[in-house]
N, C-alpha and C positions, 0 to 999 in steps of 0.2 A: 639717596637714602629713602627709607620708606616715611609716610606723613607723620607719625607717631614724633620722630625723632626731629624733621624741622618745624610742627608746632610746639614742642618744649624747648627747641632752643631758639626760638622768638621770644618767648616766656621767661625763657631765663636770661635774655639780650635786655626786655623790659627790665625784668627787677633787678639789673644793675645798678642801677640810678635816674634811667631815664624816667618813675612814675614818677618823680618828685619836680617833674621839669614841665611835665605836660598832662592834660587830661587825657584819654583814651589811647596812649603808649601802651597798654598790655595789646589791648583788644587788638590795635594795628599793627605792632609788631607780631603779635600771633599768628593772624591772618597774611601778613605781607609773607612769612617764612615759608609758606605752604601755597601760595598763589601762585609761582609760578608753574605749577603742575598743574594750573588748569589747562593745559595741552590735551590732555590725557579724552578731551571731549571732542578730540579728532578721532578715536575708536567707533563714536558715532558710525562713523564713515568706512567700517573697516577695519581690518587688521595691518594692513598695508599700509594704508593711508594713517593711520594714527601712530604706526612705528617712525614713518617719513617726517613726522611735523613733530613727534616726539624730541623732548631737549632741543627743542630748534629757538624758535626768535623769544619766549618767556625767558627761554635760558641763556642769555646773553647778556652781555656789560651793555648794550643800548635797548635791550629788551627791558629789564630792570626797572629803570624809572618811571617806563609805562606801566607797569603793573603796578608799581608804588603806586601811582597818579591815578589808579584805579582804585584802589585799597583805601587811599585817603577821603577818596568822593567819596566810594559808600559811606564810608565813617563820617563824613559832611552831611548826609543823605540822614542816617542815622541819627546825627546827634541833634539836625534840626527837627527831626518827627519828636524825639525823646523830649527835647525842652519845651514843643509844643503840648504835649500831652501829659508832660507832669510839672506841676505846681512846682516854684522855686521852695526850695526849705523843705519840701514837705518831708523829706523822710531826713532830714539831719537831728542831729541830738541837739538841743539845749548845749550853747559853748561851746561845741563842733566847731573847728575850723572851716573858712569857707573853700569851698573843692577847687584846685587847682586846675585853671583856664585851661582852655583847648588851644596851644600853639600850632597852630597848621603848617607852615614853612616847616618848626622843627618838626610837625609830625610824617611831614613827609621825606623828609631826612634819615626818618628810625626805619618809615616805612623802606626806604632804598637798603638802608642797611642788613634790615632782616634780609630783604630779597638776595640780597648779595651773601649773605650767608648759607642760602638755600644752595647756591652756587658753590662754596663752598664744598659744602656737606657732600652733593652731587658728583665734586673732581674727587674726593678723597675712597670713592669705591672706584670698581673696574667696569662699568659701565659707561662713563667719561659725559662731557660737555662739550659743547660748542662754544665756546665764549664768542668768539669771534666773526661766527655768524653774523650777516650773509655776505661778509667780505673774506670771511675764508669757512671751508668747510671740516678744517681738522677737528677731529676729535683729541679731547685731552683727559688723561684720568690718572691718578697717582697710587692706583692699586693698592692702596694700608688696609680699609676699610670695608666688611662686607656689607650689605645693603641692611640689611637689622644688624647691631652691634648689639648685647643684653648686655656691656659693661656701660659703654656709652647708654645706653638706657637708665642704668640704673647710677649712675652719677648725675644725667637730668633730673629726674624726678626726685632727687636725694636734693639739690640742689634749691625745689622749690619747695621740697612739704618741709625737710627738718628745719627749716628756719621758723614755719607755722607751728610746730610741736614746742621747738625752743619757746617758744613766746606764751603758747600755755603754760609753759611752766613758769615762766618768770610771772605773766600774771598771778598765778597763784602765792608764788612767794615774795608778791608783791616788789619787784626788782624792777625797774626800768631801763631801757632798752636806749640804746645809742645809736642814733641813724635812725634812716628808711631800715623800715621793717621787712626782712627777706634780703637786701640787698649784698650783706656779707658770703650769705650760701650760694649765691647768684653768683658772683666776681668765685666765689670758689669754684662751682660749676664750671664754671670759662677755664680754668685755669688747670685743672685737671682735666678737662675734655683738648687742649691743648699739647700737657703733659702725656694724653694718650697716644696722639696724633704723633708725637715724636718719638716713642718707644717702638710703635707700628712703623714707621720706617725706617727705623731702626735694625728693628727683623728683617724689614725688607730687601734694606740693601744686602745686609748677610745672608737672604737665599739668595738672591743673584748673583751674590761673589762665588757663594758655593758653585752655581751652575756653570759661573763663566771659568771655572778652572778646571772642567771635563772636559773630554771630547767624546762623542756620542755617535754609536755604530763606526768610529775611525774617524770621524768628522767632528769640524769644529762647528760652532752654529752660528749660523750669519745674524741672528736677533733671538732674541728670548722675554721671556715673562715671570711675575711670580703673583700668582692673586690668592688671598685674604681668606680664612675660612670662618665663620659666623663668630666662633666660641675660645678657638686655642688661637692664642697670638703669634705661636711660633711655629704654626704648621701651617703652609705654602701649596698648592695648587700652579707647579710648573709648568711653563709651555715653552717649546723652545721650537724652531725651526732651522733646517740646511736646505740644502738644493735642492733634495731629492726627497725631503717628507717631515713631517711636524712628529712630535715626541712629549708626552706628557709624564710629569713624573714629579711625585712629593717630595716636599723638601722640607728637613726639620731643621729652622735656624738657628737653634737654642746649641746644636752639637759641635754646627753645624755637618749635615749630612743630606744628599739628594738620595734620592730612592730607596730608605730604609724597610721599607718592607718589601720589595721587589715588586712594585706593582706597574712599574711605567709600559707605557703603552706607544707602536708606532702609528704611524700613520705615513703612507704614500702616496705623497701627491699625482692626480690623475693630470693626464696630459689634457693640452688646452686643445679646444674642441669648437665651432662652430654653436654647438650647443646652450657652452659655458659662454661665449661671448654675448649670446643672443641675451641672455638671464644678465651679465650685468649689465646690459643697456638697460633695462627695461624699467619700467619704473620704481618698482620695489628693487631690484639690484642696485639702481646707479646710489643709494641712501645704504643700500646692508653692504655692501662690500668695502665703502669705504668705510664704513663706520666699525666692520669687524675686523678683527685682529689678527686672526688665526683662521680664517673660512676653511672647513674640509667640507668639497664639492661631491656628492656621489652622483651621476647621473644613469638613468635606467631607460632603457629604451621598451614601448610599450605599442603591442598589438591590437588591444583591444579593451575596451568597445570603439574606442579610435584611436589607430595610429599616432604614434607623436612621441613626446620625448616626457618622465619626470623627474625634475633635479632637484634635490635636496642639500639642504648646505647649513651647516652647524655653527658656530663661534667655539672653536677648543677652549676661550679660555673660561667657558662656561659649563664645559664638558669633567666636571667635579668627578673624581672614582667612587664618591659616594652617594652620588643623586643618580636615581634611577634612569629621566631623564633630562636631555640637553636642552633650557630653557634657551626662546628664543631661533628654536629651529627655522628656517625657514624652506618653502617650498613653491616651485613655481611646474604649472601643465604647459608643455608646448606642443605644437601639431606640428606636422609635419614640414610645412612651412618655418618654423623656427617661429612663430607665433605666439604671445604669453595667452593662453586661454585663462589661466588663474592663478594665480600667486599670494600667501599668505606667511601662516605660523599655524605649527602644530603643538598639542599637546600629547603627543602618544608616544611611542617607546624610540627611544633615541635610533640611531641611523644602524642597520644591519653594517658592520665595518670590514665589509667581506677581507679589507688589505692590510688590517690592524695586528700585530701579532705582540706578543710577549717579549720581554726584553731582560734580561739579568740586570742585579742589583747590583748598584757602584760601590766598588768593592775598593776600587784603586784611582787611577788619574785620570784613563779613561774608560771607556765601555764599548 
């Protein structure tokens, strides 16, 4: 998920109950939910090199507690600068209660917990994780969720401010308040953002049952897909693949129905090539190929200003009919020698699909 969404739900992991427990639980939970994306400072290095080390050992069940153990220092770091530099009492009220100690064991507890929820967050789009890293290399991802959700957004941030609003108003009408203050909107935020997750794969399964009861160009399809689109819960982004070529095609869950407005599209697989092998050894291949789902391979053979080969290769299940282009392109220069000269990611207009053609809409059982 994008940062936005696992700093509020560190935020809203805090004001469940854990401020009442410990000193600096907001601050560390906040910080722990978003720290494992400090990966993202292997781009340094590259486009290649930051895609490779991308979700790799931050994002894992033993990656985890180091990044806690990280989180919790600075905050160690922090709270001894802050006690040294300001006077005890000084800014408390007259009959102020005194602030609740700094537990460290438990604060590095919250801190592993947020982490693990960044994990979380991360399996529930189509861009998947590693858990299991560097004792296995699968990727995993449960397809419900697209990377900004604006529902999930907006039941976070619902989550933390109405409890604040609530509270001016009871100040005002002089009411007093039961519990930790925010804690009720918090445990509700969890609880709806749960209740979402389940409605979402919900749809889910109902596009892939839809898809699994066609047969497409006469064929049935050895694997398929259905990923998530930003805003409508019930409209799907299908990917399916046979022997002979990948197929993409919308799918409304709510009717259910696959390809309602006849938009699906083929795709034919290119035959394997010396070329294509050279590209997934290579260093940027051997990390994108297993990591993508649906790779369609174009390779283009080129004269000049030097001889050699340029392959380009897509992830279909990124390949949206409504985004101009396919995030996550990638592309590799070889010479003639089968040599990676350069290999990256583009941002410019998706893949000319010389082999892609039109397909009629499922009208019936199959197509």
């Amino acid at each position: 998920m994008e940062p936005v969404t696992h700093f509020l739900t560190g935020a809203v992991l805090a004001r469940s109950g854990f401020t009442r427990k410990t000193a600096l639980a907001t601050a560390t939970m906040v910080i722990a939910a978003e720290a494992p994306d400090i990966d993202i400072l292997w781009y340094a290095g590259g486009s290649a090199v930051g895609f490779v080390h991308h979700r790799g050992f931050t994002h894992t069940l033993i990656g985890i507690p180091v990044i806690a153990a990280l989180v919790v220092g600075l905050m160690y770091l922090w709270n001894r600068w802050y006690t040294r530099a300001v006077p005890r009492n000084m800014h408390r009220p007259a009959g102020e209660a005194p602030p609740v100690p700094v537990r460290w064991k438990l604060l590095f507890g919250l801190a592993c917990l947020a982490g693990y929820s960044h994990l979380l967050l991360d399996f529930t789009n189509n861009y998947g994780i590693r858990p299991f890293w560097p004792f296995s290399q699968n990727w995993y991802s449960w397809d419900i969720v697209f990377i900004v959700d604006p529902v999930i957004l907006v039941v976070l941030i619902a989550g933390l401010v109405l409890p604040s609003l609530f509270a001016l108003v009871n100040d005002e009408i002089g009411a007093r308040g039961k519990g930790p203050r925010g804690r009720g909107g918090a445990i509700t935020a969890l609880v709806l953002l749960a209740l979402i997750w389940g409605v979402r794969d919900y749809e889910h399964r109902r596009a892939l049952n839809a898809m699994e009861s066609l047969q497409y160009q006469g064929q049935n399809a050895n694997r398929l897909s259905a990923y998530p689109y930003h805003s409508n819960p019930f409209k799907w982004h299908g990917v399916l693949e046979t022997d002979e070529f990948y197929e993409t095609v919308q799918v409304d869950s709510l009717r259910p129905e696959v390809d309602p407005n006849g938009r699906s599209l083929v795709f034919y697989k290119p035959q394997d090539s010396d070329v294509i092998h050279a590209v997934r050894e290579s260093y940027l291949g051997r990390t994108y190929f297993q990591w993508a789902a649906y790779p369609l391979v174009e390779t283009e053979k080129r004269e000049s200003p030097q001889s050699g080969y340029i392959v380009r290769v897509r992830d279909l299940r990124f390949a949206y009919p409504d985004l101009r282009n396919t995030p996550l392109a990638a592309y590799w220069v070889l010479d003639d020698k089968l040599d990676v000269l350069r290999a990256g990611f583009r941002s410019a207009s998706p893949l000319r699909d010389r082999l892609q053609s039109d397909t009629p809409s499922v009208n019936g059982n199959s197509r």
